[in-house]
C-alpha positions as CSV (number, residue, x, y, z in Angstrom):
1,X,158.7,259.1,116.0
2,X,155.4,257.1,115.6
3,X,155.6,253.7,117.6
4,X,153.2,252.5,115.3
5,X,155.6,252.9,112.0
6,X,159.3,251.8,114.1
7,X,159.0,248.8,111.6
8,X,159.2,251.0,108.6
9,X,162.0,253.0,110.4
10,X,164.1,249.9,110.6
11,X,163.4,248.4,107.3
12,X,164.5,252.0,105.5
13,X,167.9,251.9,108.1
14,X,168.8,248.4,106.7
15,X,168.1,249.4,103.5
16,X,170.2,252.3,103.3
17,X,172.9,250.0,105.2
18,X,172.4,247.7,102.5
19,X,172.9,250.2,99.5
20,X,175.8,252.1,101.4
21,X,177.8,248.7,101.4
22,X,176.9,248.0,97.7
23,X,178.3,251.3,96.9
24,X,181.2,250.2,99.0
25,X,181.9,247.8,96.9
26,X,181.3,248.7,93.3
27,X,184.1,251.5,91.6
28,X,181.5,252.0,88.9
29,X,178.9,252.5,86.7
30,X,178.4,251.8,83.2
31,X,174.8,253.2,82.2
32,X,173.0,252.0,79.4
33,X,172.7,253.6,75.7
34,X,169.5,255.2,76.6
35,X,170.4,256.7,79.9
36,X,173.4,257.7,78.2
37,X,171.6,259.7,75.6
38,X,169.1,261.1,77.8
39,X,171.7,262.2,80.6
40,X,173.7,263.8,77.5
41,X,170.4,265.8,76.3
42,X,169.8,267.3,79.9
43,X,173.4,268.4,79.7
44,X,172.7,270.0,76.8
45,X,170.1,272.0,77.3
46,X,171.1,272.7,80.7
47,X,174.3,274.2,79.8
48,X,176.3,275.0,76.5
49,X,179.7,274.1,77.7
50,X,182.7,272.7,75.2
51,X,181.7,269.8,77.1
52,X,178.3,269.4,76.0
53,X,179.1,269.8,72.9
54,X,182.0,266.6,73.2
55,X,179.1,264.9,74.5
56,X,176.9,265.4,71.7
57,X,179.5,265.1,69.0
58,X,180.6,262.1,70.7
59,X,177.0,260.6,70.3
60,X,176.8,261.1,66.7
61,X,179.7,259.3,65.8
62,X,179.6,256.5,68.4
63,X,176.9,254.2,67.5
64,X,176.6,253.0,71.2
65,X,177.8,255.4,73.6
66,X,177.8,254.0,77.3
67,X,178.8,256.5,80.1
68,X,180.8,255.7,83.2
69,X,179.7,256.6,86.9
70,X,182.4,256.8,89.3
71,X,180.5,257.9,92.2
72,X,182.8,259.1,95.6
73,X,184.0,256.7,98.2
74,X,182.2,259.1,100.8
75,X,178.6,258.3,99.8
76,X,178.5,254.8,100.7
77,X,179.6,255.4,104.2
78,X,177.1,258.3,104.8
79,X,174.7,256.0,103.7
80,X,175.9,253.4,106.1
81,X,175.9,255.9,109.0
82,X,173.0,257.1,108.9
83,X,171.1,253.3,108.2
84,X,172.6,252.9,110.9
85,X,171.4,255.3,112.9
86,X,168.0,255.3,111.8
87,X,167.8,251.4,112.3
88,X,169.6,252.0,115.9
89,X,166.7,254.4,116.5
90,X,163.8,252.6,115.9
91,X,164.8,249.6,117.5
92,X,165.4,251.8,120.8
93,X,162.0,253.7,120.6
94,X,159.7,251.5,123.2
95,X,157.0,249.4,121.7
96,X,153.3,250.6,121.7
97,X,150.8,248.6,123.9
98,X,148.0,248.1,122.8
């Protein structure tokens, strides 16, 4: 790793430490009617599943659909680990003298 970035190394650790205990904490997601829409489109022409076409029907009749996230437990603490690890690491690479 480049001494002269450890700074950046540590900030993008805490970050992701950061976002791992947020998704800790939240159970889920409620997207928007546009994200919604757009994520049901992508569905549909990715694949044309009985589900898709749920989705779809279920947009035409619902005047503002709004889809739920649950994302798994296990994200947020991978995200935590390795933050963590990354962080750890650039606060134990030695400082550049100049």
């Amino acid at each position: 790793m480049n001494t002269k970035y450890r700074h950046r190394y540590f900030l993008f650790g805490l970050l992701l430490v950061l976002f791992g205990v947020q998704f800790r904490m939240i159970d889920t997601f409620v997207l928007n009617e546009s994200t919604t829409r757009t994520l049901a489109r992508f569905r549909e022409t990715s694949t044309a599943s009985n589900g898709s076409m749920v989705d779809s029907f279920f947009l035409q009749v619902h005047p503002k659909p709004m889809k739920r996230v649950q994302p798994p437990r296990w994200i947020g603490l991978s995200m935590i680990a390795l933050g963590a690890v990354i962080s750890l690491h650039a606060v134990a690479v030695p400082q550049q003298n100049h």
